[in-house]
N, C-alpha and C positions, 0 to 999 in steps of 0.2 A: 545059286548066285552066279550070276557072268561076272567074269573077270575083263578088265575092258583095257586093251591092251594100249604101250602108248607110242608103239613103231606107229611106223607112217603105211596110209592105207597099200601101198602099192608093197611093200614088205612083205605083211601080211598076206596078201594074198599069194605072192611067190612060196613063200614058208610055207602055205597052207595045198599049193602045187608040190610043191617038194615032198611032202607027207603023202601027198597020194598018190606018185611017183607016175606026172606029167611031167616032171622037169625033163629038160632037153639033154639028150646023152652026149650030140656031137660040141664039141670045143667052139666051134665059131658059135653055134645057137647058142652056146652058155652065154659067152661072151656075149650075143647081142641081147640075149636077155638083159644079161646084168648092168650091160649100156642103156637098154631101155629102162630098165629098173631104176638107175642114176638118174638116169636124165629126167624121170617121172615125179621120182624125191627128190629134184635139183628142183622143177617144175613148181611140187610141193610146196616144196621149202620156199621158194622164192616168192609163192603166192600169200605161203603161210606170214612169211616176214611184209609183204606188202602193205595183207590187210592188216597185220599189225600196227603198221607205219600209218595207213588211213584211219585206224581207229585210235589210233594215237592223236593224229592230225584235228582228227574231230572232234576228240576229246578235249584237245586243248581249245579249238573254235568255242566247241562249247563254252565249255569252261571261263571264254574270256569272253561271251557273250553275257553270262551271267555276272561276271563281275561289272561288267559295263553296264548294266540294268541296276547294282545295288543301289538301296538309296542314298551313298555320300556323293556317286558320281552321277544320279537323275539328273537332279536338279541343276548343275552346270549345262547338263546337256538341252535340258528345256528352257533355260536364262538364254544360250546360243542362237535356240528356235526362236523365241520369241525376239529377243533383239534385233536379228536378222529382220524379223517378219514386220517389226516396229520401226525398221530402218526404213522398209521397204513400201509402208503405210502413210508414215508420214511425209515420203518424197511424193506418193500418189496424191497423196492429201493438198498437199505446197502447191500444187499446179492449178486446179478448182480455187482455190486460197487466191492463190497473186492473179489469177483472173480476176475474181472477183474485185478484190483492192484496185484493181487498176481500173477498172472500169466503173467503181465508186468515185474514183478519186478524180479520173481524167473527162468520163464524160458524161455526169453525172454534177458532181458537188464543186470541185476543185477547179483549178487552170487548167491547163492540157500541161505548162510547162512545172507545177508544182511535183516533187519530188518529196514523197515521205520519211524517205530513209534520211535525208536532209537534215531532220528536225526532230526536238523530244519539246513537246509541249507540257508546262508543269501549271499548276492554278495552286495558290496557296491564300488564305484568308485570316487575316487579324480580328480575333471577337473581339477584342477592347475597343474595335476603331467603329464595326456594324453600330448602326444607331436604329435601326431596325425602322428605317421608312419604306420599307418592302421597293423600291423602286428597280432591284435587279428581277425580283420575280415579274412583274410589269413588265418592264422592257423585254424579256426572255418569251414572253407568251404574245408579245407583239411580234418580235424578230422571227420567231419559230413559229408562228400560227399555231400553237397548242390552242386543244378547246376551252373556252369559257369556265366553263364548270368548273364549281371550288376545288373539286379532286383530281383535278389536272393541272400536272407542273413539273418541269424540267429541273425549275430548283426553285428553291423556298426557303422561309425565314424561320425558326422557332424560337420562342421565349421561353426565358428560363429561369422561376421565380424559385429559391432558397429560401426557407421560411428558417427562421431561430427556432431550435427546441424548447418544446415547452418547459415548464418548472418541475424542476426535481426529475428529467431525461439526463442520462447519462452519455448526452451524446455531441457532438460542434456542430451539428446541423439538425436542422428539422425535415420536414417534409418537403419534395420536389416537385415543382408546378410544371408543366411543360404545355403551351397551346403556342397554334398558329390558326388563325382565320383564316380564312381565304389564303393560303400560304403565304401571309404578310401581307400581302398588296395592300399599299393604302397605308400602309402601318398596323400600330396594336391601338386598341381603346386601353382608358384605364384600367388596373389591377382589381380586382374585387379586395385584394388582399389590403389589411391595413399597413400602412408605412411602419407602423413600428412592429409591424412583425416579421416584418420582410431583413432575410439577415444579407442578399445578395441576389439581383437580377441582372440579366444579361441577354443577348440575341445572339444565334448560332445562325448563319445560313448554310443553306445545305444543299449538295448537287452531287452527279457525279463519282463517285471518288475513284475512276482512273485505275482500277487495281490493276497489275502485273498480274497476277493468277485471280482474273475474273472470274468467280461463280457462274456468270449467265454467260459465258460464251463456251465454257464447258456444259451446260447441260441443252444448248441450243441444236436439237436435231439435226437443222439444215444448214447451218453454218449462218445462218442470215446474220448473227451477231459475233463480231469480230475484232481483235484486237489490230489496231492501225500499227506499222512500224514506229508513228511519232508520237505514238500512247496516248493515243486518244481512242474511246470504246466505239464501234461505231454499229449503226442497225441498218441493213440495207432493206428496204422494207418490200424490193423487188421479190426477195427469199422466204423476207419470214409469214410465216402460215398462219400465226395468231394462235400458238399452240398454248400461249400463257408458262410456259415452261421457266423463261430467263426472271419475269416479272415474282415469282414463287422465290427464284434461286438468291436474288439481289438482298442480301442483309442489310442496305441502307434502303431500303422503301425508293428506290430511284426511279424505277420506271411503271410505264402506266400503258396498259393499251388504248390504242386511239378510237374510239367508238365511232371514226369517220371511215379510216381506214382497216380497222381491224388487223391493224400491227402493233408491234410491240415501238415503246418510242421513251426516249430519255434524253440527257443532255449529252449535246457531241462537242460540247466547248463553242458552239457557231461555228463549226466546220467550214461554213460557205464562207464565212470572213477570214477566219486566221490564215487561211491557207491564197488570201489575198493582202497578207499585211496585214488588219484592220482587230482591235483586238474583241474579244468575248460581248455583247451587247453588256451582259451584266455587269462587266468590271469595266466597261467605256463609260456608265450612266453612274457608276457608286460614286456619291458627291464624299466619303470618305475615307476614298481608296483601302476599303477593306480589304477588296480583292486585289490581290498581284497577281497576275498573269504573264509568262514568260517564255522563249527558247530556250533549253538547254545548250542544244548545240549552236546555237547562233546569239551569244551576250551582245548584247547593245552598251554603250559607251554609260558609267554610272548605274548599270544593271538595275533595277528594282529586286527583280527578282532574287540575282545573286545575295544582295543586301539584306533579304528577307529573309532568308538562309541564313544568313550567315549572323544575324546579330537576334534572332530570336532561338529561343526553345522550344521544337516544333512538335507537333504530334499528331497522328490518323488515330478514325473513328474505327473501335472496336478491332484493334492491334490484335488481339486472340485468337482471331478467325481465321488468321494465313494469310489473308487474301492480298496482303503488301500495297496495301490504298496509295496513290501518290497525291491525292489530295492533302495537303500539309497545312496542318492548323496553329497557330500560334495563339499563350492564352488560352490552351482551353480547359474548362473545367473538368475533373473527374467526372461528372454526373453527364456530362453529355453523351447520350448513344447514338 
């Protein structure tokens, strides 16, 4: 067995000179040995202590590299990435974006002087007041050139017939009728249903509903569909590809592709008028002022709109879905989806 010494190597070999009797006799060579010898274990020693010091140093790098990787502290560090990255997507995004809007709005659809940020347009509708002469869907496919076809429409009427439960049903209502013809145009023919089974009918029109977190402008590829600063949804049909994407994403059945165009196309409120004064075709023509249409930011003297707000109890189509409809209903019934 070797015994493995723990002098330092330059000792060692002096010790091991001295036993075979190389050491130096005269006084200065002792002395410059032993100077060298010092100086060699100072040398040592100093390297010895250094790579200590580095292996220390690295240790600790490590060390705090690994704790910076653990999982309580990742996921801050990937929220940071990504934030950053989502900062930096969305300002790229914004510039493509207010191109677009400006050049929708200035020379295209709008005045050159009309200003979006200006205005928050709201459309709200009374079903007690609809009498369902379909003449907003009419006027809508006149003003907008929508095609003829029964399956084509910006907005439309639906009927909505409540039948009584039958005898010995443990229930306040019966069964629910829902049709629209030609999406109202023209009006409805009569009921098949009998009057005395009918426990409550009524007309819903229906367009639009304006969401704040619109379904179809998030899944719209190319941006073609976009939300206006004055909340109005709009299609610019120079972009969109007729991918059918938005037309799937829309939970109220709003929009239709154009089989002239081969774009996607819905209601833009009449864009070309409000943004000249002039209001909506379908709420200029309603002989029962169902519809209110209004500025936000610009009340007019005895407001309608305000009015309508304020003295009714109002409610959007299918509140469950997120999507924060601004189309505002007053009157309506639970059954309506």
């Amino acid at each position: 067995m070797h015994r493995v010494s723990s002098s330092p190597p330059t000792e060692r070999n002096a010790a091991g000179a001295r036993r075979c009797g190389t050491s130096s006799t005269s006084s200065t060579s002792s002395t410059s040995s032993t100077s060298s010898t010092s100086s060699t274990s100072s040398t040592s020693s100093t390297s010895s202590t250094s790579s200590t010091s580095s292996t220390s140093s690295t240790s600790s790098t490590r060390k705090s590299i690994l704790q910076s990787n653990t999982p309580m502290s990742a996921p801050v560090s990937r929220r940071r990435i990504l934030a950053t990255l989502g900062g930096v997507l969305a300002g790229l995004a914004a510039l493509p974006l207010a191109k677009r809007i400006k050049q929708m709005f200035i020379t295209k659809v709008a005045p050159s002087d009309y200003d979006p940020y200006q205005h928050k347009w709201l459309m709200c509708v009374d079903v007690d007041k609809c009498i369902g002469c379909g003449l907003c869907a009419d006027a809508c496919k006149t003003e907008n050139h929508v095609p003829e076809a029964s399956h084509y429409f910006r907005t439309w009427v639906e009927r909505y017939i409540i039948k009584k439960p039958k005898a010995g049903e443990l229930t306040a209502r019966g069964e629910v009728l829902v049709d629209s013809p030609n999406g109202g145009r023209g009006g409805f023919p009569p009921t098949m249903v009998p009057k005395e089974e009918i426990l409550k009918s009524f007309f819903v029109p229906k367009l639009c509903n304006l969401c704040v977190d619109s379904p179809c402008t998030q899944v719209c590829p190319v941006g073609a569909t976009f939300d206006s600063p004055d909340g109005a949804v709009l299609v610019d049909p120079s972009y969109c590809i007729g991918c059918g994407f938005c037309i799937q994403a829309c939970p109220y059945g709003c929009r239709f592709m154009n089989p002239e165009t081969n774009t996607a196309e819905k209601c833009t409120l009449c864009y070309h008028r409000i943004t000249r004064g002039l209001k909506p075709a379908c709420v200029e023509i309603c002989p029962t002022q169902a519809r209110v249409f209004g500025d936000l930011k610009n009340p007019i003297e005895d407001d309608p709109l305000l009015a309508f707000v304020q003295k009714n109890k109002v409610n959007t189509l299918k509140p469950h879905l997120g999507t924060n409809a601004r189309l505002l209903y007053a009157n309506l019934d639970k059954e309506v989806r």
